[in-house]
N, C-alpha and C positions, 0 to 999 in steps of 0.2 A: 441438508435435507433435500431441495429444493436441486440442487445440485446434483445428486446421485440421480436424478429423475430429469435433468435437465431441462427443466423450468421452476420459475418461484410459484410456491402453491400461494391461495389463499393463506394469511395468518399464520405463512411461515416467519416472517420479521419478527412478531407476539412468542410466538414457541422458541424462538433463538434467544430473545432479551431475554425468556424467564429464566429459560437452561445457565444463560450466562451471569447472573444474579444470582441464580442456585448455585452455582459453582467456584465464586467470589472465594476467595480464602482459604479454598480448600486443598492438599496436596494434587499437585500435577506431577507425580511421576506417573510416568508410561502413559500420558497421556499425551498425543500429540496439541503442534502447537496450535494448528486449527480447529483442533475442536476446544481447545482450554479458551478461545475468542472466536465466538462464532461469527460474530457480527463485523468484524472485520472487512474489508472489502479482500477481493484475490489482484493477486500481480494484473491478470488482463485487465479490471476493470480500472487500476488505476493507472495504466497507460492506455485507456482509451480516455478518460476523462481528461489526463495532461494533452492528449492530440488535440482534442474537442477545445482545449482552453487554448491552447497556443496555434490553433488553427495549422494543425499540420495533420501529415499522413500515420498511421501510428508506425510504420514503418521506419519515420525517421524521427521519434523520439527519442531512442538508444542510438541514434548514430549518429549524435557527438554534432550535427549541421546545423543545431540550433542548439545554443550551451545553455540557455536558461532551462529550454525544457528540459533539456538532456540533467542536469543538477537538480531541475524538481523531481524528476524520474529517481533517481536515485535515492534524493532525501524520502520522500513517499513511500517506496519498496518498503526504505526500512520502516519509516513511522506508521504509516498507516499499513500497512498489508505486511508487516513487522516480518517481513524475509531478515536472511541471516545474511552478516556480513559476506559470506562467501555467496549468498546463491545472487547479490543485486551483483558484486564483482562479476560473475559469471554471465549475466545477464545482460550489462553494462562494459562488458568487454574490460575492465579496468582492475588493477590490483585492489584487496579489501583494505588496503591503509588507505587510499584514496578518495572509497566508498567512506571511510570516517574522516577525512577530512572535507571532502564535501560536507558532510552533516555539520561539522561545528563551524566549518563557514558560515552556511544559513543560520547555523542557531546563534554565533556572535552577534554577523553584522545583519543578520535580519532575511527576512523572504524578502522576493519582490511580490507585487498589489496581486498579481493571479498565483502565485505559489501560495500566500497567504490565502486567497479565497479558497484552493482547492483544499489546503491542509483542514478547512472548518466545512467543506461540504462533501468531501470523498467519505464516504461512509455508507454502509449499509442501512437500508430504510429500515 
């Protein structure tokens, strides 16, 4: 909502959660995947929030100069802002088998202390 008008309104957060409550359970075909989770965060914000936590430029998140951020970058894409195996690949410059093995890397042996912080606070208000 907020979005298409290029600011967050007042009590657009409110109008998102109910939408996404009301629509719990119920058939998603032909429905895209952004609107079936509104609440989601989008790709920008959650490489600017990994910049912000790793004190870098967001510019070198995706490019691989710093491997922690660059593997929360990708794990994030997918979980939190639930891109599709191909569009984080595409984004991350790297094959989609890659993109899932990063993921079960973190999810075996664990986040480190700010990939875990980010994964419980990137979220839409």
């Amino acid at each position: 909502m907020g979005e298409a008008l290029g600011t967050n309104l007042p009590g657009q957060s409110s109008i998102l959660k109910k939408m996404q409550k009301l629509a719990s359970g119920k058939s998603a075909s032909n429905v895209s995947r952004s609107q079936r989770a509104p609440l989601r965060p989008r790709a920008d914000e959650v490489l600017k929030a990994i910049a912000r936590a790793y004190g870098l430029p967001i510019t070198k998140v995706l490019d691989r100069s710093h491997p922690k951020a660059f593997k929360a970058a990708v794990y994030l894409l997918r979980r939190q802002a639930n891109l599709s195996l191909r569009q984080v690949a595409k984004m991350a410059a790297i094959s989609a088998p890659r993109v899932s093995q990063i993921q079960t890397e973190i999810e075996t042996e664990g986040a480190d202390k700010v990939l875990t912080i980010l994964s419980a606070t990137i979220k839409k208000d």
